[in-house]
Every structure is written in structure tokens, then in C-alpha cells.
C-alpha positions as CSV (number, residue, x, y, z in Angstrom):
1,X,20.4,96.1,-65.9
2,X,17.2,96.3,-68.1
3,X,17.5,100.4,-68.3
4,X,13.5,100.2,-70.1
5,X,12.0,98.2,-66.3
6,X,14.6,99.0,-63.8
7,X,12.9,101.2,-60.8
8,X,14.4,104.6,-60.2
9,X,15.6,103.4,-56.9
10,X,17.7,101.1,-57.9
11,X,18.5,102.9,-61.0
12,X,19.8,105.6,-58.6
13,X,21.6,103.6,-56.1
14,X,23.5,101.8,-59.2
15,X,25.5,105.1,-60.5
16,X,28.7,105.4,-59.7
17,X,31.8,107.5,-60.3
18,X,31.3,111.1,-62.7
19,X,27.6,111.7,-63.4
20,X,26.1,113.9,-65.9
21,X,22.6,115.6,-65.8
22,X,21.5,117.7,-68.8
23,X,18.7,120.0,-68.1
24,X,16.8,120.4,-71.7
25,X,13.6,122.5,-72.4
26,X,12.3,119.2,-74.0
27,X,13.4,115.6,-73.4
28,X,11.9,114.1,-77.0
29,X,13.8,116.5,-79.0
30,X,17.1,116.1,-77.6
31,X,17.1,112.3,-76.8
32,X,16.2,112.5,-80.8
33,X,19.3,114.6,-81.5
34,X,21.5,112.7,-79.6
35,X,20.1,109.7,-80.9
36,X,20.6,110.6,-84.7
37,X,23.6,113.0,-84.7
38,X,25.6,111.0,-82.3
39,X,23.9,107.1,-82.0
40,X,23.7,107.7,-78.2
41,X,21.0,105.3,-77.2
42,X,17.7,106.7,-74.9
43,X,16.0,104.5,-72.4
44,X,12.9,105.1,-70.3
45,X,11.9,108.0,-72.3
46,X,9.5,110.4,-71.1
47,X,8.1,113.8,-71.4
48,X,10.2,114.1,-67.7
49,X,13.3,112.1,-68.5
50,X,15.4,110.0,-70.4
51,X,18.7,107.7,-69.5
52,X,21.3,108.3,-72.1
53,X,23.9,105.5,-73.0
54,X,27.1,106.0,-74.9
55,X,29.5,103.2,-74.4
56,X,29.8,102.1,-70.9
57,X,28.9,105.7,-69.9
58,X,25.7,106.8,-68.5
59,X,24.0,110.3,-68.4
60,X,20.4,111.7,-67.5
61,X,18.4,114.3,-69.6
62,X,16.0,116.0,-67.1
63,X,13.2,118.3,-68.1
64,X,13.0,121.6,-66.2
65,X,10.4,120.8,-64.5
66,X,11.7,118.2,-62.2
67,X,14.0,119.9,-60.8
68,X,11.2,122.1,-59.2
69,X,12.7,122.9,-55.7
70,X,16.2,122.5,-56.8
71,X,18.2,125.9,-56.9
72,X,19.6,124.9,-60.3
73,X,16.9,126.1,-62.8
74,X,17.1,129.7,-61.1
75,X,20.5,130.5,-62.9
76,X,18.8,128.9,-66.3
77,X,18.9,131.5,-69.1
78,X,15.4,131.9,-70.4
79,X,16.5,131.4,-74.4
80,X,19.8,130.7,-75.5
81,X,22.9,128.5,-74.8
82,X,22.7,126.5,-71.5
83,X,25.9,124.9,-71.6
84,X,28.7,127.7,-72.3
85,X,31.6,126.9,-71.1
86,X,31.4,122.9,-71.1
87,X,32.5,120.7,-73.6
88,X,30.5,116.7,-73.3
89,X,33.2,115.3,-75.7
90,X,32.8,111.5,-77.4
91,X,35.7,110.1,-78.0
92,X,34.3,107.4,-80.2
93,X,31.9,109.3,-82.4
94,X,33.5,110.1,-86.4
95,X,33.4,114.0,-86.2
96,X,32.5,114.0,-90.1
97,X,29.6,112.1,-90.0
98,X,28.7,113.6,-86.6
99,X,28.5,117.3,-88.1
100,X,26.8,116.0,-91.5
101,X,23.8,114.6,-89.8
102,X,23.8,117.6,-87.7
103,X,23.8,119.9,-90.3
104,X,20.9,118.2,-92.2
105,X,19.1,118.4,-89.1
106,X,19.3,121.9,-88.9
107,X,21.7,121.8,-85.9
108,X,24.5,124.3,-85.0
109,X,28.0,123.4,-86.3
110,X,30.1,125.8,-84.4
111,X,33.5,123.9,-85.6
112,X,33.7,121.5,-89.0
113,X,35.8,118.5,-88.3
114,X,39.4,119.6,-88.2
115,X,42.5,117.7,-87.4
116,X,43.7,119.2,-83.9
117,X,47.6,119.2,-82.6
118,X,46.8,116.9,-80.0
119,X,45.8,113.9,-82.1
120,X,42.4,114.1,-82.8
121,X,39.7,115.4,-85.5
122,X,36.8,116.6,-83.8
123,X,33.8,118.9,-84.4
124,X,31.8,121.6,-81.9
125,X,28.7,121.0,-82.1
126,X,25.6,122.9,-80.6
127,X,22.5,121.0,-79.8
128,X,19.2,122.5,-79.3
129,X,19.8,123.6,-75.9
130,X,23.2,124.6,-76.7
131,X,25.1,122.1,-75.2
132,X,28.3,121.7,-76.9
133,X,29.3,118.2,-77.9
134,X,32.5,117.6,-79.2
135,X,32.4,114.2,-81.4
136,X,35.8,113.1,-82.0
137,X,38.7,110.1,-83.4
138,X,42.2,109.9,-83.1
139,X,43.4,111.4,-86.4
140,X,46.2,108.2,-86.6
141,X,45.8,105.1,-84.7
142,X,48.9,105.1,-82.2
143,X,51.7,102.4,-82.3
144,X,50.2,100.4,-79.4
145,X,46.7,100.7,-81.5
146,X,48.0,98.8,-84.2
147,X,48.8,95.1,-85.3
């Protein structure tokens, strides 16, 4: 599917399974943050919108303002974090390089990269709407991972 000409009927009758809206106070400078801390590719980019890509997974960043009769931007805070509470983790993103580029774009490191007990290194980090995404790597590749 050509995410740049598709319609947004058949855009929307396509998903599938688990999806993910972000509400953001400004679709530019988040699809730019996700784009340069994380390489999550934006299509269909507009002041209104923007169709996120990591992987095979798919996700939506939504400007306030279409959600205008929805119930939703009632229980927005007016400043401050929107996403407390929920962690958008990517498993395939290297947590060091994730936080470094964050950091030199002024972003929010809540957690450097750190090895965790359950296998993985990962970083918290906060982006301009405070979502917290949680780039991360298996700290050692598991038997079945390697040759």
C-alpha cells in the first residue's frame, strides 16, 4: 500500500489487530522526533495527521483538533505529560543511540540505557508531548538467535 496516495477509506478499512493513536499538540514536531530519535518513518504528513511506520507496525499521530466531537481531548491536560502511565516500547531501536540523539535534541531522557533483568537494555524516553518511549535490544542474543 502506497501510505503517501492511499485514500483514508481504504487506509481505514486496512488496519487490523492493536491500533495506536497519539494525540500530539503538533503533528510536524513529533513526526520529526520520532523520525530522528527513533527512524520511525512519517507518511501523509499534515498539519492534521501523520501515519507512523516502525517495522511492520502501524500507528497514527492526530492533532487535537480532529478529534473535535470525540470525548477524548476533554480528559487532555492543558501542559504537561499526556502519556503517564503508558510505555510505546521498540523492540528494535539501540537504546544508546536512541537517548544520544534525544538528548542532542533537547528531549527528555527520564532513564539512560541500562541493562535490565529481563534481557534487555533500554532507555525512557519523554517526547514532546510526554509520551514515553522505551527504545530497546536484547542485551545477548539468545541461543536460538545465534548461528
Amino acid at each position: 500500500m502506497d501510505f503517501e496516495t492511499v485514500s483514508p477509506d481504504v487506509f481505514g478499512r486496512s488496519l487490523r489487530g492493536l491500533g495506536l493513536n497519539l494525540l500530539v499538540r503538533d503533528v510536524a514536531r513529533s513526526a520529526a522526533f520520532l523520525r530522528h530519535v527513533f527512524g520511525i518513518a512519517t507518511h501523509r504528513e499534515s498539519a492534521d495527521f501523520a501515519i507512523a511506520a516502525y517495522g511492520a507496525q502501524l500507528f497514527q499521530l492526530h492533532a487535537d483538533a480532529t478529534y473535535g466531537s470525540h470525548p477524548l481531548p476533554g480528559l487532555l491536560p492543558e501542559a504537561g505529560a499526556r502519556g503517564a502511565g503508558l510505555e510505546i516500547r521498540l523492540y528494535d531501536t539501540d537504546p544508546d543511540i536512541a537517548a544520544a540523539r534525544a538528548e542532542a535534541a533537547g528531549g527528555v531522557v527520564l532513564q539512560p540505557a541500562t541493562d535490565k533483568p529481563h534481557g534487555l537494555r533500554e532507555a525512557c524516553i519523554l517526547d514532546p508531548d510526554g509520551y514515553a518511549w522505551v527504545p530497546s535490544r536484547p542485551i545477548h542474543p539468545a541461543k536460538e538467535d545465534t548461528p
